[in-house]
N, C-alpha and C positions, 0 to 999 in steps of 0.2 A: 175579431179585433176587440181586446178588453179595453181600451184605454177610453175613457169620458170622450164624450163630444170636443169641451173646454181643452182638452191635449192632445188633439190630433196632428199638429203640424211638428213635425218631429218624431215622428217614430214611422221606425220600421215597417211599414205595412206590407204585406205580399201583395204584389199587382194583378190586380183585379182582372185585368187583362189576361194574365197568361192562361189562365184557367183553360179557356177555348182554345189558347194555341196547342197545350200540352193535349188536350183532345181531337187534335184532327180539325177544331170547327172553325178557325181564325177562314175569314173569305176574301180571296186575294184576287186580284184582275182577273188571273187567268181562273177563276173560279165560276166566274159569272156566265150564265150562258142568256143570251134572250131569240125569242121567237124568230125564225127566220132571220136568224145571225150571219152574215159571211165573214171572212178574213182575209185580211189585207199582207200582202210582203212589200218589203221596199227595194227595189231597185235604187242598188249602190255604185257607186264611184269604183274601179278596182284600177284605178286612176290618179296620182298624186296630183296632178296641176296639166290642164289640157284642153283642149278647145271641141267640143261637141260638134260632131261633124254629119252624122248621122245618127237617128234616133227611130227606127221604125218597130211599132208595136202591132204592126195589121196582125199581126201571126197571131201574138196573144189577144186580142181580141174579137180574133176568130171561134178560139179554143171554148168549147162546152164546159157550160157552166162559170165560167169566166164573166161576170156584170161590171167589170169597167177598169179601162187601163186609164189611167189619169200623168199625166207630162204637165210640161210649161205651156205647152201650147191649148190645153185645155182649161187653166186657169184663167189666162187670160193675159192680154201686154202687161198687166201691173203686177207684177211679180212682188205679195208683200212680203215684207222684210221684218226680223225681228228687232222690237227695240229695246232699250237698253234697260233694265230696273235698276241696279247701284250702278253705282263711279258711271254717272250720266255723263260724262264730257265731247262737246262738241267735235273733237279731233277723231272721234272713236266713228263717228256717222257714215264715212264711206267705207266703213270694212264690217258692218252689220252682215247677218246673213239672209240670204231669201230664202223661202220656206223650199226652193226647190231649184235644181239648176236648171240654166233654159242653154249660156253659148257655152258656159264656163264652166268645167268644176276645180274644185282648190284643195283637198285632201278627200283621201281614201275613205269612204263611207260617207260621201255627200250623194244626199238622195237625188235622182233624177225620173222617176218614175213611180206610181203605185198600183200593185196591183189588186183587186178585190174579185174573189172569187169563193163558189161554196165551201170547200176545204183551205184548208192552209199548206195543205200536199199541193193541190191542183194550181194553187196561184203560185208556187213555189216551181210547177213544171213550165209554166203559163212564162215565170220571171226569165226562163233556160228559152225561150224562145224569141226572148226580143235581138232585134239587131241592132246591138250599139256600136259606135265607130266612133273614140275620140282620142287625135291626135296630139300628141305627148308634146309637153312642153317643159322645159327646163324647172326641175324641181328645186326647194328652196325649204334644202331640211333642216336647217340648222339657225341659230341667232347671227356663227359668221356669214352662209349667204346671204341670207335676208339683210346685213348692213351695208353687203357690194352692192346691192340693188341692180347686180347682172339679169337676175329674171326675175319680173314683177307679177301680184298677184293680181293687184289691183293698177291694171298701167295708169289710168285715169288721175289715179292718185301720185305717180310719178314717182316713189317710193316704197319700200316693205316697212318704215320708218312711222306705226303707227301714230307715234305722239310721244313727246320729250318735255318732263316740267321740270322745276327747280322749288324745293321747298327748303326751308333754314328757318333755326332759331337762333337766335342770339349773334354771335359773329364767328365763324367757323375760323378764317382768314385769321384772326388777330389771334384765337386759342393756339393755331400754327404756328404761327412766327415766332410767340416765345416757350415754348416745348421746348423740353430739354431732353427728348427722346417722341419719337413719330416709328409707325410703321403700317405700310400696305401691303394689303393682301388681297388674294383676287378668290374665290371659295362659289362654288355651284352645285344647285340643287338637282336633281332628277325629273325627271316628269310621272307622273303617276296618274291613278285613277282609284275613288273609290268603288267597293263591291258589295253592293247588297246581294243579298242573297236574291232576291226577287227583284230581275232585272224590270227592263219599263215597259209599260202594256196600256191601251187605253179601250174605251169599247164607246163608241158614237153613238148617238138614235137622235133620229131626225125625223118628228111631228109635220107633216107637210100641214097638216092643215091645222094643228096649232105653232105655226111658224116656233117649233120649241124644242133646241139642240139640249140634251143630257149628253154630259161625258159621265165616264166613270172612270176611276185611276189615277184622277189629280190629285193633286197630295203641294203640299210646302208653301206654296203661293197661290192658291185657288183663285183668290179676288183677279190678284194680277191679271192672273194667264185671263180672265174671263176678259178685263179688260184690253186685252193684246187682239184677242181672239173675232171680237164682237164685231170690231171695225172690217179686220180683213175677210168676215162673211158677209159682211154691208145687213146687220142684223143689231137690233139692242141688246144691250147688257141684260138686262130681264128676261129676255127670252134666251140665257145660256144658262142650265143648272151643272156646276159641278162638283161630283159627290168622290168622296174620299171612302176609298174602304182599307180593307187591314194593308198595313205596306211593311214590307220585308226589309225593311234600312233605308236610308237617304243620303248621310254623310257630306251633304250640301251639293250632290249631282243630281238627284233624285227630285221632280218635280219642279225644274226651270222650266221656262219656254223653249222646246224642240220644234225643230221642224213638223216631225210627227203630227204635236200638238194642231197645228193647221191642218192640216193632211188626211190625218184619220176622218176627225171632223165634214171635213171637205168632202172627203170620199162618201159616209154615211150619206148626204144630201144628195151625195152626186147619183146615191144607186138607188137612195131611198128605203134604205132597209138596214139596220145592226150592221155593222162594222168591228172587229175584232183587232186588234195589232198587240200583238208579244213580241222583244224582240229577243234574239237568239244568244248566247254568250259573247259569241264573237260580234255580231255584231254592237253588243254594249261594248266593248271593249274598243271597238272601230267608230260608234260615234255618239256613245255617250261624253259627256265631257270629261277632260281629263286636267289638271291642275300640276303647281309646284314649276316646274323648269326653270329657276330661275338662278340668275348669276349675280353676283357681288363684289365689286370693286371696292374695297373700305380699308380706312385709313384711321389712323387714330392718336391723338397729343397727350402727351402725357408728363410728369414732372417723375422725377427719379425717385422718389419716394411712392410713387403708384397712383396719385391723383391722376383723375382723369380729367383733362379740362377742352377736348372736342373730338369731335367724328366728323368725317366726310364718308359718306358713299354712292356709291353707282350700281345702281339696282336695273339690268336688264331682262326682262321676260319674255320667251317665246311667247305667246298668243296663240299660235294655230295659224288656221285661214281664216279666220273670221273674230270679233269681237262679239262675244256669247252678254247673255241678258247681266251675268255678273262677274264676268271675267273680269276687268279691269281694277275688282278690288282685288285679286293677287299679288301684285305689284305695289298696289296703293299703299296694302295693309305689311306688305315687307316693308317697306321704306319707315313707315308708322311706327313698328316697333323695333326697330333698329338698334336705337338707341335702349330699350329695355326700359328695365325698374334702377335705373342707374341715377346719378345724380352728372348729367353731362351736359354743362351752361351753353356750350357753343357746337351746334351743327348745322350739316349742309350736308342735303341728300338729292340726288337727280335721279330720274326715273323715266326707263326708254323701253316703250311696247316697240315689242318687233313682231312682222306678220312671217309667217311659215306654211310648208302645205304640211301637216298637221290636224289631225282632230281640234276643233278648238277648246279652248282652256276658259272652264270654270270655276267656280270656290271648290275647296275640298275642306273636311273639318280641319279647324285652324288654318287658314289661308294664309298665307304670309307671313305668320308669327313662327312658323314650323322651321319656316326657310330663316328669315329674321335674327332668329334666336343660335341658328347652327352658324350661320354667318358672324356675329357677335363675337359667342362665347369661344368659337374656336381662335379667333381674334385673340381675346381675352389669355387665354393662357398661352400663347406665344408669348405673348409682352409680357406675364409674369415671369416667366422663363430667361426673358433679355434683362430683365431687370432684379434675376435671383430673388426675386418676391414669391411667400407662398401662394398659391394660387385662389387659395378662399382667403386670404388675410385680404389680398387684394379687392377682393368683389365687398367683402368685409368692408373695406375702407368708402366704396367710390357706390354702394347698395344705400337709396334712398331710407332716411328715417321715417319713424313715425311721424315727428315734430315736423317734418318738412312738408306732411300732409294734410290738405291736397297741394298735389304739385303740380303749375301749372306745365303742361307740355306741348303747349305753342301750336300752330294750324300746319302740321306736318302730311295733310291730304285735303289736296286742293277742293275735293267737292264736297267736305264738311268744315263746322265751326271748330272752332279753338277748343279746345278739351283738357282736361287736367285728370290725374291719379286722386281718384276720393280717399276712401279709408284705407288702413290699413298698417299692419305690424309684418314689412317685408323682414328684419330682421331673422322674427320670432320664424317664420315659415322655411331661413333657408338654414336658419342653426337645427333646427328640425330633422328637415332631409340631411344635413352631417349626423347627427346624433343617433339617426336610424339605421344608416348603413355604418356604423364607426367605424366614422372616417378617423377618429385619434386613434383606434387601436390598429386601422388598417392600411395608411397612408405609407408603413416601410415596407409595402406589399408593393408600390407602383413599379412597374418595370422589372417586376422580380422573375425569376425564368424556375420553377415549378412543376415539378414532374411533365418538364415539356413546354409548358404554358405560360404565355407571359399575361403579366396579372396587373391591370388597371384599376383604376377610380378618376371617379369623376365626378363634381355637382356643379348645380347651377341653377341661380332662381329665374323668373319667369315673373310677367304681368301679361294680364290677356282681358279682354275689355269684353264689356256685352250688353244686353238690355237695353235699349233706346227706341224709341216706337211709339204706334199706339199700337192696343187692340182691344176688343168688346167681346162682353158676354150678354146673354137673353138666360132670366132663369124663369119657369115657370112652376109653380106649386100643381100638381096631380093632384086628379080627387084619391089614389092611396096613400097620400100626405108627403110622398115622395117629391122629390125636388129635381125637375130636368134639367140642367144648364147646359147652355149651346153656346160655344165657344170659337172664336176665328183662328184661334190657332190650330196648324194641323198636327198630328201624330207621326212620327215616322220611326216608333218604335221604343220610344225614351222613356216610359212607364205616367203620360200626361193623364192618361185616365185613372189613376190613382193620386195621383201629385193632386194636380188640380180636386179632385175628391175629397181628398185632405182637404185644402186650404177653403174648400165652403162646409165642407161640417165642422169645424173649428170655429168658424165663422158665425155662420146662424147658430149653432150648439144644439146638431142633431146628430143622430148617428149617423156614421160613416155609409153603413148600408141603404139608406134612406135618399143619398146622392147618386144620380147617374148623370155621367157625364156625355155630351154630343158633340161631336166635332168633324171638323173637313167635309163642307157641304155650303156654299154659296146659299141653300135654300135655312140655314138657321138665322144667323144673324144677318143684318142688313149689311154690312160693313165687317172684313179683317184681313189681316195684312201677312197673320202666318209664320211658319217656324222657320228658322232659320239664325245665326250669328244669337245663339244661344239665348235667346230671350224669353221663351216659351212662357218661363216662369215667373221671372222678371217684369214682365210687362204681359203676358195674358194673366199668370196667376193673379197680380194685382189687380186686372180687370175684374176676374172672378169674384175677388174679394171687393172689390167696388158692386158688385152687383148681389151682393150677400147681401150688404150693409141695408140697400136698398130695396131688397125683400123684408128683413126687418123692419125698416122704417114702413112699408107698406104694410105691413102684419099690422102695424101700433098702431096704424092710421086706421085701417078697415075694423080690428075690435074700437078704437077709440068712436067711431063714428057708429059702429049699429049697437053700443051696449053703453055708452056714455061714462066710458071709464079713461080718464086723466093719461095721457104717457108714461107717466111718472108711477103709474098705478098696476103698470104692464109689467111681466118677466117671462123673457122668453128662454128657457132651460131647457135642455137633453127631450126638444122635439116635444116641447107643449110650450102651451102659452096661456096664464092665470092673471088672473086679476080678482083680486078680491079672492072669495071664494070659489069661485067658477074656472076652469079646464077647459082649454079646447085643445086639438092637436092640429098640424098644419093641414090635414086632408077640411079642414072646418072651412081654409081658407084655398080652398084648389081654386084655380082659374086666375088667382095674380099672380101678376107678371109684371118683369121689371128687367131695365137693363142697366149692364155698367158697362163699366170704360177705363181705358189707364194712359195717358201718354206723357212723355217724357223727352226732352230733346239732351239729358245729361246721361251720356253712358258709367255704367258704372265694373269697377275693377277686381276682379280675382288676378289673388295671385299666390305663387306658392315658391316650390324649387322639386327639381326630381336629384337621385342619387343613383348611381351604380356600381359594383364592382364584377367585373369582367375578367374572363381569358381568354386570349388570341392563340392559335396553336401556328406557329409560322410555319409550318408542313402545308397544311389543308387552308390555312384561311380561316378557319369556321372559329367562329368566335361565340363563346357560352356566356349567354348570363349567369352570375352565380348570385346577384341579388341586384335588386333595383327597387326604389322605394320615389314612389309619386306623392304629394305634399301641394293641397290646395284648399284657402282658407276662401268658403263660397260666401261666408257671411250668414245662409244660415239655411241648412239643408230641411227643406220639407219633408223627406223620406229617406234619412243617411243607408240605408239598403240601397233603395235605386240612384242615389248619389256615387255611391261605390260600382255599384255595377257600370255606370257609366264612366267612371273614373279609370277600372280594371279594361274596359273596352277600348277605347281610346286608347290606352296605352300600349296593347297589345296592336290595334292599329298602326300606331305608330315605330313601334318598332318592328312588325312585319314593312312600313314604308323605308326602314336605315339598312335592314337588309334583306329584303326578298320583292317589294314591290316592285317592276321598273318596265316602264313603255319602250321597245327596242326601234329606232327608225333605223334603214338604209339611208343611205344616198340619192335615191331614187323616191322617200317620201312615203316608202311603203312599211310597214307597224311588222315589224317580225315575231312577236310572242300575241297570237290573237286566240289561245285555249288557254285554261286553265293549266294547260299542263308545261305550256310556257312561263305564261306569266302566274308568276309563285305568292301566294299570299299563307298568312300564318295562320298552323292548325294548334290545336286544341292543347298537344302535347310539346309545342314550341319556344314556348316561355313559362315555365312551370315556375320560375323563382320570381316573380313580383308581386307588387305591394300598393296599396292606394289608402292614404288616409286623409281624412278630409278634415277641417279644421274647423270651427264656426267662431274666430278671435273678434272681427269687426263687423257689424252688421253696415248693410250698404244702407246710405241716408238718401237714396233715389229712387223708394219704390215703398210702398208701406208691409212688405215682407221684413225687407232689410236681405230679399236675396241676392247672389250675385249670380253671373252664369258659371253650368258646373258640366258643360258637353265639351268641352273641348280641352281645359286644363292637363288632361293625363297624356295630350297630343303636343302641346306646344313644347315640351322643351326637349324631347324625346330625342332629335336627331343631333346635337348638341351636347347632350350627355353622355350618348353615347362615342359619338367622333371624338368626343374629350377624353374619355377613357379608354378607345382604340389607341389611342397617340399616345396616352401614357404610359401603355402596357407597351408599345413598338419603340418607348423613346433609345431604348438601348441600340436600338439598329436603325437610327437615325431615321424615321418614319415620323412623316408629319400628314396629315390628314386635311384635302381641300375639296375633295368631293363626294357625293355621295349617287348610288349606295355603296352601302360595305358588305358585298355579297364575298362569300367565300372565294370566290374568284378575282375580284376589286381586292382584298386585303391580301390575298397571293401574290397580287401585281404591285401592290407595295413593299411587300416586303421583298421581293427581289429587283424593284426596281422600275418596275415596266408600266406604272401609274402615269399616264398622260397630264 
């Protein structure tokens, strides 16, 4: 890398990181082996909702080689439970989950057993031996059973009816009443799941006589889980280390509190020796968490000229069987962004968890805003349509100014503070995404019927929030004058060991190569809080950079104190440090150490617009992109390479979620696409025609980067822009778009009719 110490933040750097991957050397869970290892399988659920009737494991742990079948009844009467990390609300407490079932299980792939033995063939023969016996109980697959409350999951609770709030700005009722044009629509999401490539794995070791549990595998929330973890082994937080090694993706499933997370654990102490767990495809698919299902009842006031002056909606979300550590911000953060980057005085939003027997449902990249935004803007251009208004003149009109920013946007989720839209030039980002895809030259293309094909367009901007938190760095100077920083945030693949690299040699003003980065490891810093809801850079990098400043200041201090040389007399440049006549480099000063820190209670705003234009073939269904262009202004990218990369990721993400991702349930509660070869996610040669450009117009004023988050933007508007330009390429044949996906089969059944 040629660029000065002084202009590192901002360019392109190759990530540092891949180096090892593209060699074979990246070291993943299932990598690790240690001494007298065994491995674990789990004993699953193949059971939607049912009452445990028998449970006998004599047989497997009879079987050779076999060291320990573990049930409910070997933990113990206190079956613990997981607790909640976000959208902490008291209504959510009787539908948490226990690390294991003891009378009951509630969806397919809830654990009931573990087995640990020398192979993971043997425990796997060991698992075909137990005798389970549980008696079937009226399943409750859907948002409509779970509101008859004919079969309960939780009887205790007397309801499937998780919890029901009511949030509003300004006066919704009054914006109604004098409308001179209203319309409602009802629009549903799908349910889905992210895929890392490298499903979940852990590996325990339990020190009996340094009472001292190592996981390895943890990754996203390390502090947390240690914290979850600690109580339900009746063990200190100190004496739990967990180490984060290379991770194959996250996408926000990746690194909550599982069952497992107990379990493995649990297991290692219980045999006393290495513990192993990988789990298998299907089973990630059966009980990792899954995301999105949500539905929308929304309504909306308007004046005949296209002013928007309120919204109502009703946002209902399946949940699963259970309330996961951060399920309940799916629902929260749909209702949140409902309303958009719009200028809308008066709303009223309710928001209704329903329980199901289902996997339960956690974050997925862009949680709610994914849904939020297809539910809106499909909104959106109907009522352009009723009101012969062009459909961007429209968003044109009622699309927040600059002058209007910040804008306050009122406590629309109950378990945070009031919040407001900080910087930015929405304008400039969504005349962008038109200009890139010309939309003027290509707009007498909509609906046109084309060697076959009918041909759409579509845009639409997007606000997506991020960064708020604390988190801490530890950097220490090496005696080869290199620089360690140890960092709370974890990795899950976003290129941080380079970012962050960046943003302390710029900092101190040393080479690039001279910084190594540490990360996902309870044993670095005292304290962190971890990646997740895009913040990584937002609030760890600024910790970094608080903890720069702070090795600088201790550099002036330690020359100022052994050579009698003034602050003021110091200059620390490109990895030395002079005063007067005299040189030193940092290895002069190995052995300081210093920490920083960054926190913040003010989230702050990216936002942008995507574009498409599309063909639907109304033969087959299959609908091609023929260009799509993503449009997001981060405030101010560290590394515009790995800005993009994340940008292009996302996207493709997202548009494998509009048509190919999808969770299939029966009736009976049981997941019908559990291979890959069911359930379809996008390859390589699937989306060849997209675009991601990233903006840097306002720098965010809540973080001393001026970053904003840049992992989710190319996801949020994705299902939205495209349903928008399905509809307009089908408008000829009277097709209107309420749900998703749009699988080649879903847009077959609309265009003849047969869309439920």
């Amino acid at each position: 890398m040629n660029a000065p110490p002084s202009n590192m933040i901002g360019q392109p750097v190759s990530r540092t990181e891949d180096m090892r991957f593209v060699r074979g050397a990246g070291q993943f869970v299932d990598d690790l082996k240690r001494k007298e290892m065994l491995h674990a399988v789990v004993l699953r659920s193949g059971v939607a909702h049912g009452r445990i009737r028998n449970l006998d494991v004599s047989a497997a742990r009879a079987m050779e080689g076999v060291h320990g079948v573990i049930t409910a009844a070997d933990i113990g009467a206190a079956i613990p439970l997981i607790p909640l990390r976000l959208a902490v609300l008291p209504e959510y407490k009787p539908y948490l989950q226990p690390v294991i079932a003891r009378e009951k299980v509630r969806y397919v792939g809830e654990p009931i057993a573990v087995i640990v033995a020398s192979t993971q063939a043997l425990a796997e023969d060991a698992l075909d031996t137990i005798d389970l016996d549980i008696e079937p109980m009226p399943a409750v697959p859907d948002r409509a059973s779970a509101a008859r409350d004919e079969s309960l999951l939780f009887e205790e609770s007397g309801t499937n009816r998780a919890l029901r709030y009511a949030v509003s700005f300004g006066d919704a009722d009054a914006a109604f009443a004098k409308a001179e044009y209203t319309r409602r629509e009802n629009f549903r999401c799908h349910r889905l799941t992210a895929l890392p490539l490298e499903t979940r794995g852990l590996i325990a070791e339990w020190d009996s006589a340094k009472t001292k549990l190592v996981v390895n595998g943890a990754t996203k929330v390390l502090f947390f889980n240690r914290r979850i973890l600690a109580p339900m082994l009746g063990i200190d937080e100190s004496d739990i280390d967990m180490m984060e090694v290379d991770v194959g993706g996250g996408f926000g499933v990746r690194g909550e509190f599982y069952p497992e997370d107990f379990l493995i654990p649990y297991a290692a102490r219980h045999v006393g020796r290495p513990v192993k767990w990988i789990e298998d495809r299907r089973e990630h698919l059966t009980a990792t968490n899954h995301s999105r299902d949500v539905e929308c009842e929304i309504e909306i006031a308007c004046m005949r000229d296209g002013t928007i002056l309120g919204l109502r909606g009703n946002i209902v979300s399946d949940m699963g069987a259970y309330i996961r550590t951060n399920g309940g911000v799916v629902p929260a953060k749909a209702a949140q962004f409902l309303p958009g980057p719009y200028r809308i005085p008066d709303i009223a939003i309710t928001v209704e968890v329903l329980m199901t027997s289902k996997t339960p449902v956690g974050t997925m990249r862009a949680p709610g805003r994914f849904e939020a935004n297809f539910f809106r803007e499909r909104l959106l251009d109907m009522v352009a349509n009723d009101l012969a208004l062009d459909p961007m003149d429209f968003r044109r009109k009622n699309l927040l100014t600059e002058s209007e920013l910040p804008y306050f946007s009122g406590k629309l989720v109950p378990y945070e503070a009031e919040t407001e839209f900080d910087s930015g030039d929405y304008h400039a980002g969504f005349e962008r995404a038109l200009s890139e895809i010309g939309w003027a030259e290509k707009k007498s293309l909509q609906g046109k019927l084309v060697d076959g094909r009918y041909h759409g367009l579509a845009a639409v901007p997007f606000i997506e929030s991020s960064g708020s938190g604390k988190e801490n760095a530890r950097l220490v100077i090496e005696a080869d004058g290199s620089v360690s920083v140890y960092v709370g945030s974890s990795v899950l693949g976003q290129g941080l060991e380079t970012t962050l690299a960046q943003v302390a040699a710029e900092t101190l003003k040393c080479d690039f190569d001279k910084v190594r980065i540490f990360h996902g490891s309870t044993t670095y810093v005292s304290e962190g809080f971890g990646t997740f809801a895009s913040r990584s850079m937002v609030v760890g990098g600024s910790a970094v950079m608080d903890g720069c400043n702070n090795l600088l200041a201790a550099i002036r201090a330690a020359a100022t104190e052994r050579l009698a040389f003034s602050n003021q007399e110091i200059v620390i440049s490109n990895g030395f440090v002079k005063a007067g006549d005299q040189t030193w480099t940092f290895a002069d000063f190995a052995g300081l150490e210093v920490k920083g820190t960054f926190a913040t209670t003010i989230r702050t705003y990216s936002y942008g617009a995507h574009a498409c234009h599309l063909a639907v073939d109304p033969r087959t269904g299959r609908v091609e992109i023929l260009d799509y262009v993503a449009i997001e202004d981060i405030g101010r990218a560290i590394n515009p390479a790995v800005v993009h990369g994340q940008a292009i990721g996302a996207l493709v993400q997202g548009l494998g979620g509009v048509f190919l991702d999808h969770l299939i349930y029966d009736a009976d509660g049981q997941l019908l696409n559990t291979s890959l070869a069911e359930y379809l996610v996008p390859v390589a040669s699937d989306f060849p025609n997209i675009r991601a450009i990233t903006l840097e117009l306002r720098r965010s004023k809540t973080n001393p980067l001026g970053a904003k988050g840049a992992g989710e933007g190319g996801m949020v508007a994705v299902a939205a822009t495209v349903a928008n330009a399905v509809a307009a390429a089908l408008k000829p044949l009277g097709v209107e778009v309420y749900h998703l996906p749009l699988s080649p089969a879903a847009v077959w059944d609309l265009v003849n009719g047969r869309a439920s």
